[in-house]
Backbone as CSV, one residue per row, in Angstrom:
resi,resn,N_x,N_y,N_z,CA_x,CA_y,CA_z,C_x,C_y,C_z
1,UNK,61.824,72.751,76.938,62.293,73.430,78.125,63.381,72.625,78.821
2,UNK,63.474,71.420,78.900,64.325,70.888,79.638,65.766,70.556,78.860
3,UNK,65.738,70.663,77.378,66.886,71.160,76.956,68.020,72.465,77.318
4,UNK,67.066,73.365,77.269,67.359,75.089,78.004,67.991,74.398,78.944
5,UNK,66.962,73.880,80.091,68.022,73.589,81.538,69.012,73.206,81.351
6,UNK,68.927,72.033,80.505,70.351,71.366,80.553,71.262,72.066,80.276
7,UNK,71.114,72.686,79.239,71.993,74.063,78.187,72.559,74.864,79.136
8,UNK,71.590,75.584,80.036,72.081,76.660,81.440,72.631,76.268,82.380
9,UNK,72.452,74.668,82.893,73.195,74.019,84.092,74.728,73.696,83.576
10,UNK,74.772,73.199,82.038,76.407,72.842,81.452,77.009,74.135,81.424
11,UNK,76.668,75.513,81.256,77.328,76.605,81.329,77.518,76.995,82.280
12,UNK,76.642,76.597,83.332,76.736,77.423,84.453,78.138,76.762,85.463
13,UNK,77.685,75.318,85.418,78.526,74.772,85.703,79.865,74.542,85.045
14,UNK,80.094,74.577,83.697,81.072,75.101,83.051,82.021,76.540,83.820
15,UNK,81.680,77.588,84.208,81.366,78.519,84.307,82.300,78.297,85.968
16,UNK,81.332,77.812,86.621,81.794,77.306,87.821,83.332,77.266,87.886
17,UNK,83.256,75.918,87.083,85.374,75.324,87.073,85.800,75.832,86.431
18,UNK,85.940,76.772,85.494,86.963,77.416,84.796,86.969,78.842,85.711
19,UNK,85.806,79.361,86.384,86.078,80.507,87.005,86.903,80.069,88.670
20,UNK,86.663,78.783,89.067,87.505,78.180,90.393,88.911,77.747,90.134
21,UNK,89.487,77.899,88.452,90.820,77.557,88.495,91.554,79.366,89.374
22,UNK,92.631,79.210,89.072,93.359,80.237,89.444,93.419,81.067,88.743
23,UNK,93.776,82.464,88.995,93.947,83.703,87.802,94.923,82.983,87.009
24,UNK,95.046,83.594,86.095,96.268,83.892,85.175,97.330,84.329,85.067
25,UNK,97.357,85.512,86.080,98.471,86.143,87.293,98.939,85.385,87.577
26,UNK,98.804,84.911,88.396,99.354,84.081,89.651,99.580,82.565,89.123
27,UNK,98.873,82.461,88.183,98.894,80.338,88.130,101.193,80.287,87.286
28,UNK,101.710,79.381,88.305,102.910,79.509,87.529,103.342,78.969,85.571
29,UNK,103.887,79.503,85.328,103.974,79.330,83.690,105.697,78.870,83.969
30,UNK,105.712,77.798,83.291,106.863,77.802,82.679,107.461,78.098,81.558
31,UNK,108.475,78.079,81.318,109.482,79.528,80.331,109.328,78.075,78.848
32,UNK,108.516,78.658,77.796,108.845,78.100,76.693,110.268,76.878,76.756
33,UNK,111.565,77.804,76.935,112.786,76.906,76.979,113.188,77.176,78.111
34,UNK,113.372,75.847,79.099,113.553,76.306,80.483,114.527,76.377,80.588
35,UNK,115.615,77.114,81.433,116.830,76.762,81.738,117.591,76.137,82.320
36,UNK,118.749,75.732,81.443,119.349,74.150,81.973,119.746,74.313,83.312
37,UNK,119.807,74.961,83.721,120.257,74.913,85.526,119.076,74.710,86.413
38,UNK,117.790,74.931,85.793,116.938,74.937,86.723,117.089,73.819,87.484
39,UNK,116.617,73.503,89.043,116.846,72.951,89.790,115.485,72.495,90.381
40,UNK,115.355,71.299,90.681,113.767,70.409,91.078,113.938,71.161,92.136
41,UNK,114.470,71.233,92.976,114.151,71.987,94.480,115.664,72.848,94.952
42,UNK,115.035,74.516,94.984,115.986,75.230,95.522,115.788,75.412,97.142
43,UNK,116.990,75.041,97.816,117.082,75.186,99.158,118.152,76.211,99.703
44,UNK,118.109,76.067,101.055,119.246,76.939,101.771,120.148,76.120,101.326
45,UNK,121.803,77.052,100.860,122.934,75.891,100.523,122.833,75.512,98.865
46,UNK,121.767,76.019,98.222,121.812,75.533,96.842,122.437,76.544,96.593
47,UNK,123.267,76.230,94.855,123.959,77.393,94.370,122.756,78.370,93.732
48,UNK,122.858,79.537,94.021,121.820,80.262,93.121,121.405,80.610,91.792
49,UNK,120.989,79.926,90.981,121.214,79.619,89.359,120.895,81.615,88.681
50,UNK,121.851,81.358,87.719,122.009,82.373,87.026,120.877,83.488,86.346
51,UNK,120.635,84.635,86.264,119.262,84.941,85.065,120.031,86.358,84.789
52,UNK,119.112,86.804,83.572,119.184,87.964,82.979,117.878,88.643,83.161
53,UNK,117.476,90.022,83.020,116.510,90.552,82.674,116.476,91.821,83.240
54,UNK,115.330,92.967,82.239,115.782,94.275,82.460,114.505,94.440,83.375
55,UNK,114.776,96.111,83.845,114.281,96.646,85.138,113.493,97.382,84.341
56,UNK,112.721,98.323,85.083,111.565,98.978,84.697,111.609,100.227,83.643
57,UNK,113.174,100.212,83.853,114.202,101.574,82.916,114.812,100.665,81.793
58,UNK,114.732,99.722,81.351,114.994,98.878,80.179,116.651,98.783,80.994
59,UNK,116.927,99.307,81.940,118.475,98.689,81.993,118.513,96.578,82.451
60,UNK,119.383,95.859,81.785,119.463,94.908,81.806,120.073,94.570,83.318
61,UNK,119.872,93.672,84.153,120.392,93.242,85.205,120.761,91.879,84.729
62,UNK,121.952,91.550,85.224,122.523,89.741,85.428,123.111,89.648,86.639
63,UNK,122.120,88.493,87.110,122.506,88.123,88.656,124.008,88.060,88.951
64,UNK,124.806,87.430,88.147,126.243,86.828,88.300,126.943,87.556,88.116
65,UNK,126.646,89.136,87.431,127.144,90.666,88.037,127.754,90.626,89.278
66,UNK,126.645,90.431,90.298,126.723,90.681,91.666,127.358,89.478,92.852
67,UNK,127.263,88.387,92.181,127.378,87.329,92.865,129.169,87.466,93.195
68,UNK,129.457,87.017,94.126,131.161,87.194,94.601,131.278,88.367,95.454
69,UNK,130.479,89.391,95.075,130.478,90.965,95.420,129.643,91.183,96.669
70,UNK,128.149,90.963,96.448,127.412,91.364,97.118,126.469,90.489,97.735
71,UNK,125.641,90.813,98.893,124.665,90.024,99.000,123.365,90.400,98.713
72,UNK,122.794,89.389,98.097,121.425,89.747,97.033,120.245,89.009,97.927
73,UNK,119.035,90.176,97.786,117.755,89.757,98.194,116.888,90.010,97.068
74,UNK,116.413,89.027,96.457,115.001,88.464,95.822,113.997,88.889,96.401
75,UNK,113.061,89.772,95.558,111.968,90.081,96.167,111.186,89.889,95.250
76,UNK,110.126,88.759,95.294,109.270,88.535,94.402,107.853,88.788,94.695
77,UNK,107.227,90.063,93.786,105.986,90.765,94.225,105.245,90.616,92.766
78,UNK,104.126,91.684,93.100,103.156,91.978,91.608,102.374,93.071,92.717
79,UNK,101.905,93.695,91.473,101.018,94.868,91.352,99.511,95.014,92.208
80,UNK,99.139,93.617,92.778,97.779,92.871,92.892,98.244,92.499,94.532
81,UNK,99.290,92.494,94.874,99.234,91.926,96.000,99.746,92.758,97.274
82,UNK,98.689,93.078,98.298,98.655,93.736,99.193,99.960,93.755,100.048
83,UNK,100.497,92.264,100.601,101.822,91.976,101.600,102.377,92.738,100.993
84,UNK,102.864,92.691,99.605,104.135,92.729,99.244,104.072,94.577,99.677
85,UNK,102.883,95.782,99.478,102.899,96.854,99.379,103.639,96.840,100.866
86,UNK,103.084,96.360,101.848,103.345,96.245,103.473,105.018,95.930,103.479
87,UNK,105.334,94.880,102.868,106.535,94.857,102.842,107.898,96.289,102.378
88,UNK,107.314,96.630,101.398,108.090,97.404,100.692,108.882,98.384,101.591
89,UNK,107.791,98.916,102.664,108.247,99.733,103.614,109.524,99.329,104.394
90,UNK,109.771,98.264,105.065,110.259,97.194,105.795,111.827,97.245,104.548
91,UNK,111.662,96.095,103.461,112.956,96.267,102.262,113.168,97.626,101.760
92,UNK,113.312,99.192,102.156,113.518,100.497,101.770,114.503,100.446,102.598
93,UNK,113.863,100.515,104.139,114.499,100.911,105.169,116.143,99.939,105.015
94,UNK,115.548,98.367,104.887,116.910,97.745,104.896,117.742,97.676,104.166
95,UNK,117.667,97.797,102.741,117.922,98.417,101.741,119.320,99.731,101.858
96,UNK,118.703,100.786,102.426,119.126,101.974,102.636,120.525,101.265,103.854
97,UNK,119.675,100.982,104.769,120.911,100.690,106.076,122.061,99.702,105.451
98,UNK,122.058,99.197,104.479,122.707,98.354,104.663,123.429,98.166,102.645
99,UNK,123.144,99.249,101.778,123.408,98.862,100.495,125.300,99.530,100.497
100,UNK,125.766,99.986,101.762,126.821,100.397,101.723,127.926,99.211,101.930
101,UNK,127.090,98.161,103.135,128.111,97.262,103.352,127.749,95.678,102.145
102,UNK,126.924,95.963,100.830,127.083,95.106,100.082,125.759,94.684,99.867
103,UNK,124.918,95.404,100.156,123.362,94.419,99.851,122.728,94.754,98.654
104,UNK,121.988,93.976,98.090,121.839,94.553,96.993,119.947,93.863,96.554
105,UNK,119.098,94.790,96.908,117.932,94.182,96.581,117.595,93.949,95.132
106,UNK,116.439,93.237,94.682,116.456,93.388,93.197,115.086,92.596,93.499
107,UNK,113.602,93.368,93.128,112.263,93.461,93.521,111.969,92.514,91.984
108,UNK,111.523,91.473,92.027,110.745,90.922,90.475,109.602,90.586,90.418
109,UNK,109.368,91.443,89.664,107.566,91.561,89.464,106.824,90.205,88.961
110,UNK,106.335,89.376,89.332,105.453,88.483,88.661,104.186,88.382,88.253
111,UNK,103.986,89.761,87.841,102.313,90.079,86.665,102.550,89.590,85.566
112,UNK,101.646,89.481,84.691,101.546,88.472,83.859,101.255,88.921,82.980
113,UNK,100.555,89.055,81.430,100.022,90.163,80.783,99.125,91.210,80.898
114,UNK,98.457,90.531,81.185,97.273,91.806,81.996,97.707,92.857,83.138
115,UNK,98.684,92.698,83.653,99.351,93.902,84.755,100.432,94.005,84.856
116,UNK,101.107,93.832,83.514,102.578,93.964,83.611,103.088,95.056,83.413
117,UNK,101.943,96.018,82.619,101.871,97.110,81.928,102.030,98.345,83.422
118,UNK,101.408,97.592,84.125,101.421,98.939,85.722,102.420,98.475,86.849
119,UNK,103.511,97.849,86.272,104.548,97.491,87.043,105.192,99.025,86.855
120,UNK,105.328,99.579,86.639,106.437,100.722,86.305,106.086,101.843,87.773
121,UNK,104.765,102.088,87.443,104.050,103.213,88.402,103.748,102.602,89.878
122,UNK,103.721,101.601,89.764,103.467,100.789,90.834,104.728,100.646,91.744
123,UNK,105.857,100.687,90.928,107.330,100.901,91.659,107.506,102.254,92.178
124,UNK,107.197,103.355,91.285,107.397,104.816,91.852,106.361,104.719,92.743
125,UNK,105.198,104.375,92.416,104.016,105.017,93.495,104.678,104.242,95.306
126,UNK,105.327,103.061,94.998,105.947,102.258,96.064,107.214,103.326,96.775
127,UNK,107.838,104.124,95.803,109.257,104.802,95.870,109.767,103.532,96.478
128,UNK,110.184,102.406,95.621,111.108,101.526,95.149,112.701,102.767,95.217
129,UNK,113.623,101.932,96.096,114.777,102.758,96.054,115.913,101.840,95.596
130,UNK,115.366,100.203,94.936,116.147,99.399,94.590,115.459,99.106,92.605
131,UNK,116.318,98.275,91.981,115.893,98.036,90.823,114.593,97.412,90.729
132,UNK,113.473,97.009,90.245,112.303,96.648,90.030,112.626,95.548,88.628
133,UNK,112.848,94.561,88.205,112.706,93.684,87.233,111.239,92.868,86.880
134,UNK,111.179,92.835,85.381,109.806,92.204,84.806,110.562,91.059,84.601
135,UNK,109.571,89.630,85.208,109.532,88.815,84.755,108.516,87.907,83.635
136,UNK,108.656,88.720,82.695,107.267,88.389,81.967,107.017,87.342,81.010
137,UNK,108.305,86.530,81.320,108.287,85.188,80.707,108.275,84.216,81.855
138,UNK,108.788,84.263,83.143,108.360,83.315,84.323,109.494,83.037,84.534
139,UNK,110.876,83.031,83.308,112.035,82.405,83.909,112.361,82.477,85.293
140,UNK,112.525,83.454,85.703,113.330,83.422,87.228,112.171,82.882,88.574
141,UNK,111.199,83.202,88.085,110.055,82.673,89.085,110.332,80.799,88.503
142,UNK,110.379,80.591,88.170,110.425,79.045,87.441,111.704,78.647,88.323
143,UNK,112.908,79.428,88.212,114.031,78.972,89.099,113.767,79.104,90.621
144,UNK,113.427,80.275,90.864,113.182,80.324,92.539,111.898,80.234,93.506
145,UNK,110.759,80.420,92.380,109.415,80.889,93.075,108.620,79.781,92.190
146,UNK,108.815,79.089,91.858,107.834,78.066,90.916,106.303,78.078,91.144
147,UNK,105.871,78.284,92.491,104.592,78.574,93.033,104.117,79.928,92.612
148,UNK,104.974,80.753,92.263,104.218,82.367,92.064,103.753,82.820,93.513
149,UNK,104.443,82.376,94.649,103.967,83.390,95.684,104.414,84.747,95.915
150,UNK,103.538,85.318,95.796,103.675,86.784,96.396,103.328,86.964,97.814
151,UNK,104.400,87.789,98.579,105.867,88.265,98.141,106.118,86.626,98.806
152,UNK,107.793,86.620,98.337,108.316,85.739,98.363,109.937,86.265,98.441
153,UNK,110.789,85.983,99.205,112.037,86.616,99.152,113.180,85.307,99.121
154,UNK,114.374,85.688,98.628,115.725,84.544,98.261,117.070,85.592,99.119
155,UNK,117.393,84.885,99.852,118.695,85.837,100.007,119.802,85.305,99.611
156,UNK,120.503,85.506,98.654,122.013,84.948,98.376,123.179,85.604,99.073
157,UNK,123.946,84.605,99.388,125.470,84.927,99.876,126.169,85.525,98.885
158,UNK,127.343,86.297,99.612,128.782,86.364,98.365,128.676,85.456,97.726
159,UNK,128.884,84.050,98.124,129.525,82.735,97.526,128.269,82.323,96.636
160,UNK,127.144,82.880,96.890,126.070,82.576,95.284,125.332,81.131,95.955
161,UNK,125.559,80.912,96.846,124.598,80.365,98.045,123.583,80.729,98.515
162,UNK,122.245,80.109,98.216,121.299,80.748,99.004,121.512,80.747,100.629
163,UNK,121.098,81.415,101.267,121.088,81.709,102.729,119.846,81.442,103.255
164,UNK,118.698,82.050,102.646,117.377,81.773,103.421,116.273,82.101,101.649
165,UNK,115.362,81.636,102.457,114.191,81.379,101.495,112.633,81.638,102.503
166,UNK,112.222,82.658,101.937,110.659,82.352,102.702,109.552,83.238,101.966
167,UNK,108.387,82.584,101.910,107.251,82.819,101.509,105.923,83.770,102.068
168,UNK,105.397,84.525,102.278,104.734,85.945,102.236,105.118,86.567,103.145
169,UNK,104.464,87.084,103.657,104.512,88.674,104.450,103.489,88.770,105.728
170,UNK,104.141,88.623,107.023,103.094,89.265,108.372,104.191,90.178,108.666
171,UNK,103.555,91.422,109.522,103.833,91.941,110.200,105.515,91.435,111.337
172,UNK,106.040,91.694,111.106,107.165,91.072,112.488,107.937,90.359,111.209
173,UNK,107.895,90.005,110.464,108.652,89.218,109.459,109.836,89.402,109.325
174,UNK,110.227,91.191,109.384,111.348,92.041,108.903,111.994,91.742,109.911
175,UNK,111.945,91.250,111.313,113.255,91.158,111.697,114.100,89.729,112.209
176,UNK,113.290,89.009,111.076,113.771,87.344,111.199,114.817,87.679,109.458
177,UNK,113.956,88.934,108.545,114.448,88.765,107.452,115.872,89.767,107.637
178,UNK,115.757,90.987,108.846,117.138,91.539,108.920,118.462,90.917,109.514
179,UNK,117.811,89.700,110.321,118.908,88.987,110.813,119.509,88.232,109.641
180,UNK,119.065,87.802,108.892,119.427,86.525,107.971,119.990,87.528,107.094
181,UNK,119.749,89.145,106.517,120.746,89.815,106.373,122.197,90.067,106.779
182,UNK,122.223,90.580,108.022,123.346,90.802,108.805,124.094,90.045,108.858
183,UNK,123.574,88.438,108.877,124.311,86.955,108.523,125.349,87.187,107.609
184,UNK,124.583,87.348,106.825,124.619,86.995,105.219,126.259,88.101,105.087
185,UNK,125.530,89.084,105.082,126.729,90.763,105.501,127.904,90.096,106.086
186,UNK,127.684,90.166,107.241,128.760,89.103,108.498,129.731,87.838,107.823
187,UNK,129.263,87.050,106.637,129.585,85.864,106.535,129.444,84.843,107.479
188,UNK,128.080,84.742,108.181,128.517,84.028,109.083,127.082,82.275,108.591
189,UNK,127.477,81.675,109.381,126.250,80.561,108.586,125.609,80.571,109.206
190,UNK,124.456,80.211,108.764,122.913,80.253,109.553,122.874,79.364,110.594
């Protein structure tokens, strides 16, 4: 009998720490081959390093498309996480007001295998009115979001400068994040 115990306490407790690490979702992965630009720490003022990857319609997006042109907001969500739904409402509206004078959102999903598959419906069911991108290798989360927080937003300048950087979602958020828009729009520095 006191083998059994032992047997049931090493599993259980086994059991314990592998179920107290982090999902699988969320824990960050780095990209097989990382990319040479990646940067130990992206700040306000860093240049915004380059990526590729397609949207939920297989069309391909490349950041450096847009860069010179427009100003780009990073929106880094997943399927699992409540803020980001709260948010969505908030990036439509600004989105809409403002994709005339150059803004250009671009939503990247960071599900992982297990829910990468309901990124698609999860954008319509959102009525997403901007592109939706899979990151299902981690690259671009590896460049800007290394933590995997959801949501998490990047705003780049024309000049391919980040402008602002910030991490989840309360209520009131949207209008610290529409100013640093209008900035951004404006050319003016933070």
């Amino acid at each position: 009998m006191t083998i059994f115990r032992f047997a049931a306490a090493w599993i259980i407790g086994s059991c314990a720490i592998a179920c107290g690490a982090e999902d699988a979702n969320v824990r960050p992965r780095a990209p097989a081959n990382p990319p040479e630009t990646a940067s130990a720490v992206l700040g306000t003022g860093s240049s915004a390093p380059d990526f590729t990857a397609r949207d939920i319609d297989g069309k391909t997006i490349t950041l450096s498309n847009h860069l010179g042109k427009e100003v780009v907001l990073l929106d880094f969500c997943s399927t699992w996480c409540e803020p980001c739904v709260a948010e969505f409402a908030h990036l439509r509206t600004l989105y809409h007001a403002n994709k005339d004078r150059g803004l250009i959102v671009l939503a990247i999903s960071i599900d992982g295998p297990d829910t990468v598959a309901k990124v698609p419906s999860f954008a319509r069911r959102n009525k997403l009115n901007f592109p939706m991108l899979l990151d299902e290798d981690s690259r671009i989360a590896f460049l800007y979001n290394p933590k995997k927080t959801a949501p998490a937003t990047v705003l780049i300048d024309r000049s391919g400068k980040i402008a602002a950087m910030r991490e989840g979602y309360t209520s009131g958020d949207e209008q610290a994040l529409a100013t640093d828009v209008a900035r951004a729009l404006d050319g003016s520095a933070r």
